[in-house]
C-alpha positions, 0 to 999 in steps of 0.5 A: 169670068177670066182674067185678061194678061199679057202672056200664057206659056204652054209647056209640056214640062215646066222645071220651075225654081219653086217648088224645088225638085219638081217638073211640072208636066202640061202647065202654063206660065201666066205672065202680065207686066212681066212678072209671072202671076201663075203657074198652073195645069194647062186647062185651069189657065185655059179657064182662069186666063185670057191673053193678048199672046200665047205661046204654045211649046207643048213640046218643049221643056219650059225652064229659067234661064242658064247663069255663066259666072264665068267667062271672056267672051271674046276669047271665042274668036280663038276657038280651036287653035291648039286645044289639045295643048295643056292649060299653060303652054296654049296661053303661053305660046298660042293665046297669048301671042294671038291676043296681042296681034289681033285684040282691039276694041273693035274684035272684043266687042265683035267676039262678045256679040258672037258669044252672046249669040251662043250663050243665048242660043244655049239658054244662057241669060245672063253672065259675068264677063271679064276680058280686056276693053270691057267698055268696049269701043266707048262706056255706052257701047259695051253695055248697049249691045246687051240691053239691046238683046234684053241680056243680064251682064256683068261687067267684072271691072277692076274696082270691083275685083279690087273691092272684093279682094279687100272685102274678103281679105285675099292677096291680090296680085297685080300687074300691068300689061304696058301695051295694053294698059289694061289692069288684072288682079289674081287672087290667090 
């Protein structure tokens, strides 16, 4: 007899998180409620297993998601302009300046939205993201357009940096862009 779940995942190879150091060659990933119940040789989970859904990626590499922790997805919209300058002089005379003629609310939440079509493309499934405006347009339309794509974000706001800063006790250094009113924090 067979146990009736949501979803099996046939995959040629299977990199799981446990055991480490291990590809796992034609197996299934067993899935019910969301969770994963099994993982096993593709013919057991044939027997031991029946599915409303099953995806055949036979051919494929079955794997857990990629995690960015760093990034200002925005900064996209300025892919390419000047990338063979050095670290300071693009940000200071080419970044910089293109930042405060086109950075709103409305350009970061558009370049977040592209970059998060990329980063999924790529495997990316979560990220910790820090760029101006980080509540975009409004607090519920920054944070919708992730839970909207089933995507893990995390906002680095200020309060948290500041508490971090202060929890493991580094200098923070702050300044205020006036045009902007936004706030960052360096650590050193």
């Amino acid at each position: 007899m067979t146990t009736a779940i949501d979803t099996l995942l046939h995959g040629r190879w299977i990199v799981p998180i446990v055991p480490r150091n291990q590809i796992l060659e034609h197996h299934t990933i067993a899935i019910h409620h969301g969770k994963i119940l099994d993982i096993l040789p593709t013919q057991e989970a044939k027997k031991k297993y029946t599915a409303k859904n099953t995806l055949d990626r036979s051919g494929h590499v079955v794997m857990p998601g990629l995690i960015n922790t760093h990034t200002h997805t925005p900064k996209n919209l300025f892919r390419g302009i000047a990338d063979d300058k050095s670290l300071m002089d693009w940000l200071n005379n080419y970044i910089w300046p293109a930042e405060q003629k086109t950075i709103n609310a409305e350009s970061v939440y558009d370049g977040s939205m592209a970059a998060i079509a990329e980063m999924v493309r790529g495997g990316t499934t979560c990220f910790n993201d820090h760029y101006f405006f980080p509540q975009g347009a409004s607090p519920s339309t920054h944070i919708l357009k992730f839970e909207v794509l089933g995507y893990r974000h995390i906002p680095a706001y200020e309060y948290l940096l500041t508490q971090l800063a202060k929890t493991i006790d580094l200098p923070v250094v702050n300044w205020e862009l006036k045009k902007r009113g936004q706030h960052f924090f360096f650590f050193s």
